[in-house]
N, C-alpha and C positions, 0 to 999 in steps of 0.2 A: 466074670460076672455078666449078668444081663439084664435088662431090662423089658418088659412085655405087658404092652399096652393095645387096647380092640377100639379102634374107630373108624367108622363109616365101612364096616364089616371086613376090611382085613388088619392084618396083626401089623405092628410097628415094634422093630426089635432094636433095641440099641447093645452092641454087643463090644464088651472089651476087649475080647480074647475071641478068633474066630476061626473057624478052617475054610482055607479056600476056595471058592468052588467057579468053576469054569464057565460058565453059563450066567451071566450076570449083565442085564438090559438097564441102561440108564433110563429114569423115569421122568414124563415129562413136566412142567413145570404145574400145567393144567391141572394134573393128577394131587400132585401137592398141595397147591390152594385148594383144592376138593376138599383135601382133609384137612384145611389151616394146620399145615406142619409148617412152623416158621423156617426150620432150619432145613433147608434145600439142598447143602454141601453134600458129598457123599451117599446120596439115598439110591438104592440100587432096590431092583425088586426079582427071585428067583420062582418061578411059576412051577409049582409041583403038583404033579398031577394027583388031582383028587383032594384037594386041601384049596385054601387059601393061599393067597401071594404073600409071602413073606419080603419085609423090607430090611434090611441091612444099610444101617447109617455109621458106618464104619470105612476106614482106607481100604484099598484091592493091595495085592502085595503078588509077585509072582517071584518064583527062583526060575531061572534059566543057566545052562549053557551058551557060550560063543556059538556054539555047531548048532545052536535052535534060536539064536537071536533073531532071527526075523519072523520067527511065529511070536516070540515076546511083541516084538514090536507092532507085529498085526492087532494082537490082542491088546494091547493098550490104544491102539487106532481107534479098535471097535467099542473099547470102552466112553475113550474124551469125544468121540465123534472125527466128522473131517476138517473142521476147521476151529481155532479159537487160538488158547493162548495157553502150553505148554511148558511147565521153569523147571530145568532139570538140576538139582543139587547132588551132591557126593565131591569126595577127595579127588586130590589128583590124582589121574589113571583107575578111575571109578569106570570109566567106559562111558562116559556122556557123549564123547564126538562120536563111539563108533556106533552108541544105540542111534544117534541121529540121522546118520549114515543109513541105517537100516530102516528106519522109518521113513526116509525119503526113498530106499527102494522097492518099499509095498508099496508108496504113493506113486510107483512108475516112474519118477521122475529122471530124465537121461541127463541131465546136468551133473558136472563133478563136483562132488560134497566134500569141504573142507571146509575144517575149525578158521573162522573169519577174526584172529586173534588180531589183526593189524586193520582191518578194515571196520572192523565191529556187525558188519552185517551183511551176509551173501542171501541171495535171491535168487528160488529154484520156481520151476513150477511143476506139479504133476500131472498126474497122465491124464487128470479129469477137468484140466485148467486148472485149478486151485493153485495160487499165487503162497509159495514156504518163503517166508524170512526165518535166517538162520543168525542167531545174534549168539556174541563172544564178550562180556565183560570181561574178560580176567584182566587185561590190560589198562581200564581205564583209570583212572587218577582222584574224578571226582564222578557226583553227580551228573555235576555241567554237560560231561562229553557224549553222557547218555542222552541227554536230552534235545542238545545241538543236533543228533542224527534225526533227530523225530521220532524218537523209537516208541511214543507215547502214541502218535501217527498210527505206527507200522500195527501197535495192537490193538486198535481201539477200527481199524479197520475190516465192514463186513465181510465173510467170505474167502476169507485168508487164515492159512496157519503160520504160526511162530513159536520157535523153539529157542528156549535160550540158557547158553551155558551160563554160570556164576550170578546168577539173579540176585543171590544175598549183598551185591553190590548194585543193585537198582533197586532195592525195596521199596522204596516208597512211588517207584514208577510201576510199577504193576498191579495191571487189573485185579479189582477185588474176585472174581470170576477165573481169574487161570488155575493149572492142574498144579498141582507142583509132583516133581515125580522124585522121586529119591534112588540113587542109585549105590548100594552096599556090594563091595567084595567078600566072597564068604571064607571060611579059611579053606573050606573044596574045591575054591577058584570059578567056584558059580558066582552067577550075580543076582540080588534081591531088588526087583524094582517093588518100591510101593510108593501107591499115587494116592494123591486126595486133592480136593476142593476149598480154598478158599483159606 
């Protein structure tokens, strides 16, 4: 089902059900207040020639392969942006470490990527300076030990990215603003990322 509403001369589509498409520009906040859309999460806008901007207020969702995961990973780069606050959910052996792995190596970064399951948080940088915290709840016990690291610090800081595995055990410490990416095994051994806002 859908939804289709006209203001301030382009279309706002709110869609349940949608098909993916590759070419998708996150829109700036500017443009939103233009159109008092309260809800800013997920608003993507695909520019077709000859028509109006269509906005799609819906999750991105991508299937990939192992042998293409680092074009996944591009494309989810160019989607959140280069810096903010990334929470990756799925089962164990969903592939969270290895997508993050690959995400630090579009970021260029020469530092060795490892799941920081004893430390709680490794620190990379990439190729453009931009400062990766790499955070690993799976370990921790409480709240407390989340917070003893400063990891509220680590995302609340401008100009840095942070990725982090098992988020569902820091909830109430994370940014109302981070992506949350969801990572599904399929039964073809592909994997479905779908991301969203807030």
């Amino acid at each position: 089902g859908s939804e289709l509403k006209k203001e301030c001369n382009v279309y706002i589509v709110r869609l349940a059900h949608y098909q993916p498409f590759t070419k998708f520009m996150p829109l700036g906040h500017y443009i939103l207040n233009s159109l008092n859309i309260s809800q800013t999460n997920n608003v993507y806008v695909v520019p077709l020639p000859g028509s109006l901007p269509i906005f799609y207020l819906c999750p991105m969702e991508w299937i990939f392969s192992l042998e293409n995961i680092e074009k996944a990973a591009g494309a989810l780069l160019q989607h959140t942006g280069p810096t903010g606050v990334i929470a990756f959910y799925g089962r164990m052996g969903a592939g969270k470490t290895t997508f993050i792995k690959a995400l630090c190596q579009v970021l260029g970064t020469v530092d060795q990527v490892n799941s920081p399951t004893f430390t709680l948080v490794n620190e990379y940088l990439s190729a453009e300076g931009i400062p990766i915290y790499h955070f690993d709840f799976y370990r921790i016990k409480n709240l407390q030990e989340a917070v003893d690291i400063g990891c509220e610090e680590y995302f609340e800081t401008p100009g840095t990215l942070s990725f982090i595995e098992w988020p569902e055990l820091i909830t109430p410490l994370l940014p109302p603003e981070a992506w949350r990416a969801t990572l599904e095994v399929l039964p073809s051994g592909k994997r479905k990322l779908t991301v969203s806002r807030g």
